[in-house]
C-alpha positions as CSV (number, residue, x, y, z in Angstrom):
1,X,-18.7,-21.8,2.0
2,X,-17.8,-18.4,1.7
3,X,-17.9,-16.4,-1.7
4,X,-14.6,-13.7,-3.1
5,X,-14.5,-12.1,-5.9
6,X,-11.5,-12.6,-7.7
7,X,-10.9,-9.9,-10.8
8,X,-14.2,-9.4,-11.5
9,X,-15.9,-12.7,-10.6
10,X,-17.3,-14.4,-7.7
11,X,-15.8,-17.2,-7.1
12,X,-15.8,-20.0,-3.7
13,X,-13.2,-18.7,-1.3
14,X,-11.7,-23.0,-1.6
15,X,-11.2,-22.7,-5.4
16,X,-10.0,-19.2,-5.5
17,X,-6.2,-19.1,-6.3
18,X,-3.4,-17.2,-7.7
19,X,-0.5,-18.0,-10.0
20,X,2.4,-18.9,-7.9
21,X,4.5,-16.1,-9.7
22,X,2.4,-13.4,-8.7
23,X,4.8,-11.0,-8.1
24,X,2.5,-9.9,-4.7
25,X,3.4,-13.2,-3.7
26,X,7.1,-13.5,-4.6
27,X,8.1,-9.7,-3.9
28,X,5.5,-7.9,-1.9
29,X,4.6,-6.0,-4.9
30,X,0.7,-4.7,-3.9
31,X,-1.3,-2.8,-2.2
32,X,-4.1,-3.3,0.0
33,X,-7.3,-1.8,2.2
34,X,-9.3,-2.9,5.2
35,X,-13.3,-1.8,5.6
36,X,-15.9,-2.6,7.6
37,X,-19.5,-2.6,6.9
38,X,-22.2,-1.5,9.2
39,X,-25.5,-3.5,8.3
40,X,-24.4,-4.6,5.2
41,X,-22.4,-1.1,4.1
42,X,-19.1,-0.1,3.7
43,X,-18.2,3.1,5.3
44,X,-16.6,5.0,3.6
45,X,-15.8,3.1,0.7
46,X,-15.1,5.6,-2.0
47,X,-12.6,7.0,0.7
48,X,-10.8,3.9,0.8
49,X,-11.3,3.2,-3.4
50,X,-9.6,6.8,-3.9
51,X,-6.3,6.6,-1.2
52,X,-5.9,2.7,-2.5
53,X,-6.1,4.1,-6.0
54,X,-3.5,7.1,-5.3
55,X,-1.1,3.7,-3.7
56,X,-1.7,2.1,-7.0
57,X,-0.3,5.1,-9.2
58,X,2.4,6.0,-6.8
59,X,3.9,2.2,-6.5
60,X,3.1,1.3,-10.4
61,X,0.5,-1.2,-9.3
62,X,-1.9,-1.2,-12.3
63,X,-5.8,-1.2,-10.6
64,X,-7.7,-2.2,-13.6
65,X,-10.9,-2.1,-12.3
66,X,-13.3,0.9,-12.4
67,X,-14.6,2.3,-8.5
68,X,-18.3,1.8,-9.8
69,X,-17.4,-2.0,-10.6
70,X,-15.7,-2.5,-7.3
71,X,-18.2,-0.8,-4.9
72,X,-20.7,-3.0,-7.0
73,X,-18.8,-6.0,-6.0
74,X,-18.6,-5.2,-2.4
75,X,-21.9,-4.7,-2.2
76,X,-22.6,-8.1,-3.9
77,X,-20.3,-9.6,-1.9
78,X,-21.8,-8.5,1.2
79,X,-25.2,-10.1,-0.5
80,X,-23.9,-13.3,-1.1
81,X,-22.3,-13.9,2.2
82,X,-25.5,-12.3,4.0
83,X,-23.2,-10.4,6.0
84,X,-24.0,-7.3,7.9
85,X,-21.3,-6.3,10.0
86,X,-18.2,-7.2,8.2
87,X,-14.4,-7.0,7.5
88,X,-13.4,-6.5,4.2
89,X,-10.5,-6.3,2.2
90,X,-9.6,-5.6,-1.0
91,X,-6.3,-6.1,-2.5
92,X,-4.2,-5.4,-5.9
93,X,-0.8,-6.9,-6.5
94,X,1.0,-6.4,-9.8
95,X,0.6,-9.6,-10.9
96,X,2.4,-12.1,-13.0
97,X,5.0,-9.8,-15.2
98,X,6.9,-11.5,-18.1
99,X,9.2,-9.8,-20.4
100,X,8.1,-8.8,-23.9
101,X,10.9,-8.3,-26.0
102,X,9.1,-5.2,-27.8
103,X,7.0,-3.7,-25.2
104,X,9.6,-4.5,-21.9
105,X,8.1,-6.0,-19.4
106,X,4.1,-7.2,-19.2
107,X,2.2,-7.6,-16.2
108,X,-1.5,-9.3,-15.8
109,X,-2.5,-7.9,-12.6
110,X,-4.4,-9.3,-9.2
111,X,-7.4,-7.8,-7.4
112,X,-9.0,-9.6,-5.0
113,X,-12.0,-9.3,-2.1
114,X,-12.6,-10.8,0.7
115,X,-15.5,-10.4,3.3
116,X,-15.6,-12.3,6.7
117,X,-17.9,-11.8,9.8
118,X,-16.4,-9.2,12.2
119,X,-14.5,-10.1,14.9
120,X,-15.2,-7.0,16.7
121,X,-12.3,-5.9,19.4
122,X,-13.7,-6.5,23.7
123,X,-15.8,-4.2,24.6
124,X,-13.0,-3.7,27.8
125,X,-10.8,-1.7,25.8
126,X,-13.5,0.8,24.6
127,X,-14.4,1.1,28.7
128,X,-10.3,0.8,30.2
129,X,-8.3,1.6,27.1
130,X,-5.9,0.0,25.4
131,X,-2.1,-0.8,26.7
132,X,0.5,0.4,23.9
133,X,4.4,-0.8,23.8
134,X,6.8,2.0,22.1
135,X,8.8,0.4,20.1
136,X,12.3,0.7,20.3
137,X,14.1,-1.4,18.1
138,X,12.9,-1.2,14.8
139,X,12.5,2.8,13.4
140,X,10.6,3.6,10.2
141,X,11.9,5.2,7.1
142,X,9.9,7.8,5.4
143,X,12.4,8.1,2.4
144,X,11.5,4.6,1.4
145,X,9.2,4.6,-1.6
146,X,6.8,2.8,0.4
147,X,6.4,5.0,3.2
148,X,2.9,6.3,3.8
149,X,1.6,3.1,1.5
150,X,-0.8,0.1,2.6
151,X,1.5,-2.4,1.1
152,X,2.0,-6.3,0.7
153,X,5.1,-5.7,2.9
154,X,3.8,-5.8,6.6
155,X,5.6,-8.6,8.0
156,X,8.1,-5.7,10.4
157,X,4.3,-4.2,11.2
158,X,2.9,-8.0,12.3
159,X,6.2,-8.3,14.6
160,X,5.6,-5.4,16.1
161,X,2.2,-6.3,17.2
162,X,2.8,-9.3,18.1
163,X,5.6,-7.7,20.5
164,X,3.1,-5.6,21.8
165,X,0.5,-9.0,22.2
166,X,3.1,-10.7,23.9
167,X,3.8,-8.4,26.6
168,X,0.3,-7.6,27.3
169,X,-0.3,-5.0,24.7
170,X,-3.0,-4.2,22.0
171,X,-0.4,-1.9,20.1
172,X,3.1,-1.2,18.9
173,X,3.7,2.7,18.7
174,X,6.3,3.6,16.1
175,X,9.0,6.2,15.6
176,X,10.6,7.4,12.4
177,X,14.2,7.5,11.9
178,X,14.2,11.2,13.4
179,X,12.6,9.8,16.7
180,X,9.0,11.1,15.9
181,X,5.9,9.3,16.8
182,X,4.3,8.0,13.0
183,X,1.8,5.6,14.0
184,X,0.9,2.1,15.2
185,X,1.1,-1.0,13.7
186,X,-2.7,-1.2,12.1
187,X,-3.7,2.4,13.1
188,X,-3.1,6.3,13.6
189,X,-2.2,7.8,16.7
190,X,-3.5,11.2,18.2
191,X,-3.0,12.4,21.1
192,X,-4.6,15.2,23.0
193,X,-2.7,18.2,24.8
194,X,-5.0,21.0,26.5
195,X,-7.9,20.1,24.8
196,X,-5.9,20.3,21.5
197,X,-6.0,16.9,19.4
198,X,-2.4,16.5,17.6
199,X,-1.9,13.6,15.1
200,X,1.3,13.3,12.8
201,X,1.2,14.5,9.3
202,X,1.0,12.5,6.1
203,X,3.5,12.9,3.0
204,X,-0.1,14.6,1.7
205,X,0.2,16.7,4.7
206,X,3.5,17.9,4.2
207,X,2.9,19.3,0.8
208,X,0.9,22.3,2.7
209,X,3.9,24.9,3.0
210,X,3.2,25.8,6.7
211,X,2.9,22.4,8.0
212,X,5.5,21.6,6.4
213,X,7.7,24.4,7.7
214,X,6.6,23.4,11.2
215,X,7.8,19.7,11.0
216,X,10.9,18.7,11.5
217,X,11.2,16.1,9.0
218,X,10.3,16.3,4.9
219,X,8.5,13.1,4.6
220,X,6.2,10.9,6.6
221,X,5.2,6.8,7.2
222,X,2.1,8.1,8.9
223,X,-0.8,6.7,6.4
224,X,-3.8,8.6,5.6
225,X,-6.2,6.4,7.2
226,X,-10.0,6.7,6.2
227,X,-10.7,6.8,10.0
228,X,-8.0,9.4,10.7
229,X,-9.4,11.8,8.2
230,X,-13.0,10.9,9.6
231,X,-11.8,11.6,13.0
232,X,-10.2,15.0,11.8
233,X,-13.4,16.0,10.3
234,X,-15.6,15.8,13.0
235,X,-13.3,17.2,15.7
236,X,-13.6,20.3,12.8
237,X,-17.3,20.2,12.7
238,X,-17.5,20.4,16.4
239,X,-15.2,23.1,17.3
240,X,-11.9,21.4,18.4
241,X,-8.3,22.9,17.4
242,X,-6.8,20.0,15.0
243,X,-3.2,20.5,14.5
244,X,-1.2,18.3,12.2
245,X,2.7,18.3,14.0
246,X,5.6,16.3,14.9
247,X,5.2,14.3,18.3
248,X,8.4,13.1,20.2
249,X,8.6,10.8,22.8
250,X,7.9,13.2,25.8
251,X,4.9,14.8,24.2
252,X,3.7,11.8,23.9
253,X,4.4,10.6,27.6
254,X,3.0,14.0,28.9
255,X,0.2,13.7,26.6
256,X,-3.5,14.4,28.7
257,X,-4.9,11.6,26.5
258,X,-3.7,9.3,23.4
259,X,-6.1,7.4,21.1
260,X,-5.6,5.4,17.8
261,X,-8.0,5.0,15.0
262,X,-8.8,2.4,12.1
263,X,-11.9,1.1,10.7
264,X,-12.1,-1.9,12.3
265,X,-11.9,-0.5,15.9
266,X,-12.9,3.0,14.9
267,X,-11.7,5.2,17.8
268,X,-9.9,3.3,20.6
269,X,-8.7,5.0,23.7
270,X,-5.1,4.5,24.7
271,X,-4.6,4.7,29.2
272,X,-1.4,3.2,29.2
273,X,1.9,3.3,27.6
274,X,3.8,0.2,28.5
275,X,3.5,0.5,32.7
276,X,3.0,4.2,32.3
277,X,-1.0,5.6,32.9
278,X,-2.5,8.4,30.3
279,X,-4.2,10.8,32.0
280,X,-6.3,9.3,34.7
281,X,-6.0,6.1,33.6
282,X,-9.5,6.2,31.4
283,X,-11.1,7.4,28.3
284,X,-11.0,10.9,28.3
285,X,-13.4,13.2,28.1
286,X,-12.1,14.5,24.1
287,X,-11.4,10.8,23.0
288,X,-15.2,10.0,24.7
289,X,-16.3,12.8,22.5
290,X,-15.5,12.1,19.4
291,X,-15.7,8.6,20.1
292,X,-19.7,9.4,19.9
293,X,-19.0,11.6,17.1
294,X,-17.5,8.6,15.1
295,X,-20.5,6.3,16.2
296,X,-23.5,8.9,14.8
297,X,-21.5,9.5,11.8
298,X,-21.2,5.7,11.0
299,X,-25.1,5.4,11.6
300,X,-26.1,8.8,9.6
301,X,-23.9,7.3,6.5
């Protein structure tokens, strides 16, 4: 049976529950993050700890729990599962609230993680790329307070992918209000355009005064992913022009190559849009690069 640890002990995963007025439960009201672990790590954990705890100030979600104390329990849940390779999430909701007539209103927060064995994506996509759906019915809003946030409220982000699953599809791209690419459903887009990799800015991003003044738009969904930044590190370290920019729909189309990123499937390559091929219809030699990049610095960390 497998083991959680539910704020601050470990508990069976069957006996682990929380009060049906958790307010994660009954409004949405949390925040969450996804990791893997290579042989029995988490990469990048204090990468994810520190964006997760920036979601937890901005959305009022308190995170009680110190980052030594919660790498310490995702290490020890690693242990007790005798997992290597591993999926892992951690998540904070706000809790039961009740109303204090002297101090307003009281909460008792949730924080909870979970490790499972990894379910790793086919090994295809990595070799033919991934088919990705634009969707065109649903728009994202980057004024809503939530925008740019790993939230609770993913149920519009699930429908999307399961669009994209149903017609053959391993992503949903989407557009903001103002018709600009933001991301996918579970993961960051770049694409790459003369050997230059482009990926949307984040709300973060924007606050740099000449990014900003080249974007067409004030705010951002696109999320500051832990593989994203990783991604935009390496392509530094070796030399590649990174530009942070707004991407319509025909850049994208005429893109020479497209790949998403998250740290479950760390860089996938993206060789179709709906019926329409990217590039020559495989990985490309940039996304192949750093790719490899990604993959040495997983195993030097």
């Amino acid at each position: 049976m497998s083991t959680v640890w539910l704020n601050g002990n470990f508990v069976d995963e069957a006996s682990a529950s929380v009060s049906l007025r958790d307010t994660g439960l009954l409004h949405a009201a949390g925040v969450f993050t996804t990791m893997r672990s290579y042989g029995g790590r988490v990469f990048r954990l204090d990468r994810h700890l520190a964006r997760l705890r920036r979601s937890c100030e901005a959305l009022f979600v308190p995170l009680q729990h110190k980052d030594e104390e919660l790498t310490s329990a995702a290490e020890e849940l690693l242990r007790r599962n005798e997992l290597q390779a591993a999926r892992l999430r951690l998540t904070v909701t706000r809790g039961v609230a009740e109303q204090d007539p002297l101090h307003g209103t009281k909460l008792a927060p949730t924080a909870f993680l979970t490790a499972a064995e990894l379910q790793p994506y086919p090994i295809e996509f990595y070799e033919r790329g991934m088919t990705a759906i634009l969707l065109d019915d649903q728009k994202l809003n980057p004024y809503d307070l939530q925008a740019g946030h790993k939230t609770l409220n993913y149920f519009s982000r699930l429908a999307g992918l399961r669009a994209a699953n149903q017609r053959g599809a391993g992503e949903a791209l989407w557009f903001n209000v103002h018709n600009y690419l933001q991301s996918g459903s579970i993961s960051n887009v770049f694409i790459v355009r003369g050997g230059t990799l482009v990926t949307p800015p984040t709300s973060s991003d924007l606050q740099d005064a000449a990014v900003a003044e080249a974007v067409p738009y004030p705010k951002s969904n696109a999320l500051p992913g832990v593989a994203r930044q990783a991604v935009i590190e390496l392509a530094g370290q070796a030399g590649m022009e990174v530009r942070l920019a707004a991407i319509d729909v025909n850049a994208l189309l005429e893109a020479d190559e497209v790949f998403l990123t998250n740290s479950i499937m760390g860089v996938m390559p993206v060789c179709r849009l709906e019926r329409k091929a990217v590039g020559n219809e495989k990985p490309g030699e940039v996304t192949l690069k750093l790719s490899e990049l990604y993959a040495r610095e997983v195993e030097g960390s």
